[in-house]
N, C-alpha and C positions, 0 to 999 in steps of 0.2 A: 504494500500500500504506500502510495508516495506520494510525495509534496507536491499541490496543484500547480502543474506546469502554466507558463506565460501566455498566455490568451492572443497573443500574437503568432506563438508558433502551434498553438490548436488552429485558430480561425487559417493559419497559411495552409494548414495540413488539410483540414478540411475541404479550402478548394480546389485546393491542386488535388483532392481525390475523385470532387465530383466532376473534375474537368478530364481527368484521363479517364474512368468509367464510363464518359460519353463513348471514346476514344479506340476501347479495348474490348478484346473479344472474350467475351465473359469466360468462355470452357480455360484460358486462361489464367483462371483468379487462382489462388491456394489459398485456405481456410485453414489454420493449423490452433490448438489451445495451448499458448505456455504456462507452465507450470513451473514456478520457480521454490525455490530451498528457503529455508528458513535466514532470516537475519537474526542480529546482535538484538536489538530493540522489541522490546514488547510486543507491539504494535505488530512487527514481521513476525513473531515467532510462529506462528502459523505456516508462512509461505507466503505466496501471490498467485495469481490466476490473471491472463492478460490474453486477448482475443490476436493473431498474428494474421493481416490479409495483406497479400504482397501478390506481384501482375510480372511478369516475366519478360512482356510482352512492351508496356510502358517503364518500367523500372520500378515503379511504385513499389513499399514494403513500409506496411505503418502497426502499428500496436494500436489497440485500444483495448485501452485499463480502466475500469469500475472504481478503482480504487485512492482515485485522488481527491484529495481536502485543502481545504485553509485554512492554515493555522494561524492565520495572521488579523481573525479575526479578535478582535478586543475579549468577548464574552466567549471565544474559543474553549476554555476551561469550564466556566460554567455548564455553555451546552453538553459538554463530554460527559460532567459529571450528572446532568439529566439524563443523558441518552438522548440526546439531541445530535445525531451526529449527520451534517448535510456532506453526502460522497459526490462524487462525478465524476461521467462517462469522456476522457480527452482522449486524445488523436493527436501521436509522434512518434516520429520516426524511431524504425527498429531499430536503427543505429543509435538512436540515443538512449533507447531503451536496454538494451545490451550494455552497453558501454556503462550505466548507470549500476548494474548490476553485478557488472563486471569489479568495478570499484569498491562495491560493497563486500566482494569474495563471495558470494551468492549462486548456487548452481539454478540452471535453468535447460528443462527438458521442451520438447516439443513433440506436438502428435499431429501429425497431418492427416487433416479430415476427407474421407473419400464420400463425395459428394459429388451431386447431378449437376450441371449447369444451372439446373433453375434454382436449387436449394443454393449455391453458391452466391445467386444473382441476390434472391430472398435476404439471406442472412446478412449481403454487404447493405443491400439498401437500408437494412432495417436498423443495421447498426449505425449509418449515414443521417436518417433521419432520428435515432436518438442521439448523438453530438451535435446536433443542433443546440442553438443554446436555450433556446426554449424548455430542451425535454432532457439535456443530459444531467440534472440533478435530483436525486432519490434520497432518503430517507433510507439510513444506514441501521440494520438491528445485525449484531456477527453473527447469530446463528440461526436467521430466518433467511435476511436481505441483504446480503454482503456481494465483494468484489467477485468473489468463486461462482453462488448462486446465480448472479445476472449474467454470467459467462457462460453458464452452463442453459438457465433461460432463452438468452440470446440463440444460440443454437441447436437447441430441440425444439423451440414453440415457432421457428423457421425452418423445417424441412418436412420432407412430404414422407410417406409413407410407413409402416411397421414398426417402432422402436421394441424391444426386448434389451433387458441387462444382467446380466448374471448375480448369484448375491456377491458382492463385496467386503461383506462385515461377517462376524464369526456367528455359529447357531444362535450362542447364548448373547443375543445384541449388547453391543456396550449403549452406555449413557451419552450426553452429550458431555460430562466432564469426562470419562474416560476419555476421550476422544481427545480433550484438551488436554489432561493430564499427557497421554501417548506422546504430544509434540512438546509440551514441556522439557519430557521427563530427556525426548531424543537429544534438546540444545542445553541442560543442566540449567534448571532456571527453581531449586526448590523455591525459592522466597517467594517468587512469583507464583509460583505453585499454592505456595501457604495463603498470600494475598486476596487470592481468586479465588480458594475454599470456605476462605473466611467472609469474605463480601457477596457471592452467588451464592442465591439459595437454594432449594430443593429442586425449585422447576427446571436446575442445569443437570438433576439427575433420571430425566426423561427419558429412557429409551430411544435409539436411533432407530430409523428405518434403513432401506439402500437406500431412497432417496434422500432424505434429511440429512445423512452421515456425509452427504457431500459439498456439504457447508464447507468444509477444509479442503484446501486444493489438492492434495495427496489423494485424498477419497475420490475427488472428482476426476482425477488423472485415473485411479484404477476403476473409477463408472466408466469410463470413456474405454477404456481397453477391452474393457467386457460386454460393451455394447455392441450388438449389430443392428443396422440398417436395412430392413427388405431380406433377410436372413445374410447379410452380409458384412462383414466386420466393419467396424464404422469408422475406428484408424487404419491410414492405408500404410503410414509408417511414423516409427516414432524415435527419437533419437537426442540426444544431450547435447547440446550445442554451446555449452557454458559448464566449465564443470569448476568447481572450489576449488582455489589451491590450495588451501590446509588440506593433510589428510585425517587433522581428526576437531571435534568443535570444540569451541572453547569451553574452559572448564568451570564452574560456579566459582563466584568470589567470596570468598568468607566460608565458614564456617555453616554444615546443613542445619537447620532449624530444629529437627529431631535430635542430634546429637546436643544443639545447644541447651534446648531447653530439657533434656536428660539429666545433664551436667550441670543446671542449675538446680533441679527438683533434687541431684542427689544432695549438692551442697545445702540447700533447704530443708530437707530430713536431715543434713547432723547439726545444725545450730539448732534446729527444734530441741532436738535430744542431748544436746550438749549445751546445758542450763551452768552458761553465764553469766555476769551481767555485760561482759562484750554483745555474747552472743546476741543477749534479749533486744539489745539498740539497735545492731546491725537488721534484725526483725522487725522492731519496728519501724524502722525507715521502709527495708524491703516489701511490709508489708503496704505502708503506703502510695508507693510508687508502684507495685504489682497490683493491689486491686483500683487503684486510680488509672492504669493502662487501660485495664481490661473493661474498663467503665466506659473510658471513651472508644472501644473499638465497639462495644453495646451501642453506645449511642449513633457511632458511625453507620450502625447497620440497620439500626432505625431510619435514620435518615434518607439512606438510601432506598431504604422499602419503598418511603413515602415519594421524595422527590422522581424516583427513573419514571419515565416512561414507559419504558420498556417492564418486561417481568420476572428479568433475569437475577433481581436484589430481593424479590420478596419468597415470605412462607421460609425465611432463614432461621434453621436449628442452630445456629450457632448461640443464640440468645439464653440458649437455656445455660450456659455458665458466661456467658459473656453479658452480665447484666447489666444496665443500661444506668442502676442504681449504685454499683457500684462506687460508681466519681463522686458523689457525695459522702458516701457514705466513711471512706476512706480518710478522710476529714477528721473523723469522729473515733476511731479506731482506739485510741490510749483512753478514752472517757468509757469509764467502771460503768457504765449503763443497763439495764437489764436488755432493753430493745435491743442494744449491739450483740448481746448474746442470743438473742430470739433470731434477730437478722442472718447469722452466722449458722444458725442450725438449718435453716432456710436453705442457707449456699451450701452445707453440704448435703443436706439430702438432695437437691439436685443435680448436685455433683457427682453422686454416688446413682444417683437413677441415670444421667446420662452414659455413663461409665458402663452401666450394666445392658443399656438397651440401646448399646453403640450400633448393633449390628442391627437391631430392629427401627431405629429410628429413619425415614425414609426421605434422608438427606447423606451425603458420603463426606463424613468427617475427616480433614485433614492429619494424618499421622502424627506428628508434631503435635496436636492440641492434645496426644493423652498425656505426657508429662506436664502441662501444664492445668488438667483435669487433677491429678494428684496433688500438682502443691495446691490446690484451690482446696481440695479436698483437706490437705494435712492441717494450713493454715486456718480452715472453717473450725475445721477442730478447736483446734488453739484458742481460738479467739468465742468460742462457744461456750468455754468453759466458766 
């Protein structure tokens, strides 16, 4: 997904396409889907999906990507964090698009689409009139209406006859985070991992179909392979025209989030049990700044329930120890109060039902939150008493 290119070399690209299409003899065209590798950035860890129609005949070879925005807009951050994300369909040249990628160290595969003349003629007009600037801006959701999906739209809801696909995805279907987790897990991104379990909620744990699971350009490059046309294979060949020069991807920076907060929960069970008065200060600070965290990532996920548009923040189990009460209440922690002891028996019996109904609860808990399920647990204790 990349940065909206300059509206002077979309509008040049665009006429110079609708002037050699006048020009050129359509059985000429080639219709090919790129599918590019994962980048460094959030954003790319996905991959890309980019439409390639190039004429042999005139010279013509342009990209058109779903997948550009602006970030340059003032309240840019704001809409993100609604779910407000406005995308668009640009038009430039392969050369730049390669070379772009090229830069990035990014591999990029291609499949060339065997198609009729008239399905070739269909799918360039249709992609021609949405770059127009009228129609080429859509309302971006990742795993309904994204840059992959309108790639793959674009060319099946333009060509004529039989579609059939084979399955793609395993008997026992994964989720829509499997699926996230899978490209996480391939570029070493746990944080981001951890981030995205903690902020999506249950509705990311939906079942995929074959068609749904091709939200991600990988899925959609092995839909495409397994497809036939009129009982005929529907790539006529496919091949890597960009390959990475790493031979292996970068490696996560820091420290996994499981092993961290392992290695705090141990050190949190021996100052429990190791009744100092070091220990007891170094706790209550700890405890401060620990249920004050976890108060505001409740509150973050409240927030987000309400604000997205979208419905990929609500019906979040994270809440049930990630309380929203927490930040307050943390405050109040060294005051001998009866309430604070009542509060605290509270957080561990949820602590402890969460714990126990991990498997049953019909959201997929991040790995990382069970050590920090225990110190909630050890500390409720503590502070129960």
């Amino acid at each position: 997904m990349k940065i909206i290119k300059l509206f002077a070399t979309l509008l040049f690209t665009i006429h110079y396409s609708l002037f050699t299409f006048s020009q050129t003899d359509s059985c000429k065209l080639r219709i090919s889907l790129l599918t590019c590798s994962a980048g460094k950035e959030l954003y790319a860890a996905w991959g890309h999906t980019a439409i390639r129609v190039s004429d042999s005949t005139s010279g013509m070879d342009m990209v058109l990507n779903y997948g550009t925005f602006d970030d340059s807009d003032p309240a840019f951050l704001a809409k993100f964090t609604q779910g407000i994300m406005i995308y668009a369909l640009s038009a430039y040249p392969f050369s730049d698009f390669i070379n772009e990628y090229k830069a990035e160290d990014r591999g990029v595969t291609e499949q060339l689409l065997s198609l009729s003349c008239e399905d070739k003629n269909k799918i360039y007009q249709a992609l021609l009139y949405n770059a127009r600037d009228e129609n080429r801006f859509y309302e971006y959701y990742f795993s309904a209406d994204n840059c992959t999906t309108r790639a793959r739209d674009m060319v099946l809801q333009n060509i004529n006859g039989t579609v059939s696909t084979k399955k793609i995805i395993p008997s026992e279907a994964p989720t829509f985070r499997n699926l996230i987790h899978e490209s996480l897990d391939t570029i070493n991104k746990p944080w981001s991992k951890l981030g995205i379990d903690l902020l999506l909620g249950s509705n990311l744990d939906k079942k995929v179909s074959n068609e749904t699971a091709m939200f991600l350009p990988d899925y959609l490059m092995k839909g495409f392979d397994s497809l036939s046309l009129n009982g005929q294979q529907f790539v006529l060949t496919k091949q890597i025209i960009l390959e990475r020069s790493r031979k292996t991807l970068d490696r996560p920076i820091g420290i996994n989030p499981l092993i961290l907060f392992s290695l705090l929960a141990a050190i949190i069970l021996f100052l429990t049990f190791y009744k100092t008065s070091f220990s007891q200060k170094c706790l209550n600070v700890f405890d401060l700044l620990f249920f004050l965290s976890i108060g505001l990532i409740g509150l973050l996920i409240i927030v987000l329930w309400i604000i997205r548009v979208d419905d990929v923040c609500r019906n979040n189990f994270n809440l049930l120890w990630a309380l929203p009460t927490h930040a307050p209440v943390a405050f109040f922690l060294l005051k001998k109060k009866k309430w604070i002891q009542t509060y605290f028996r509270i957080v561990l019996l949820l602590a402890l039902f969460t714990a126990a109904a991990w498997w049953i609860i019909p959201q997929q808990f991040n790995t990382a939150i069970a050590p920090l399920l225990a110190i909630i647990a050890l500390r409720s204790w503590q502070r129960s008493k």
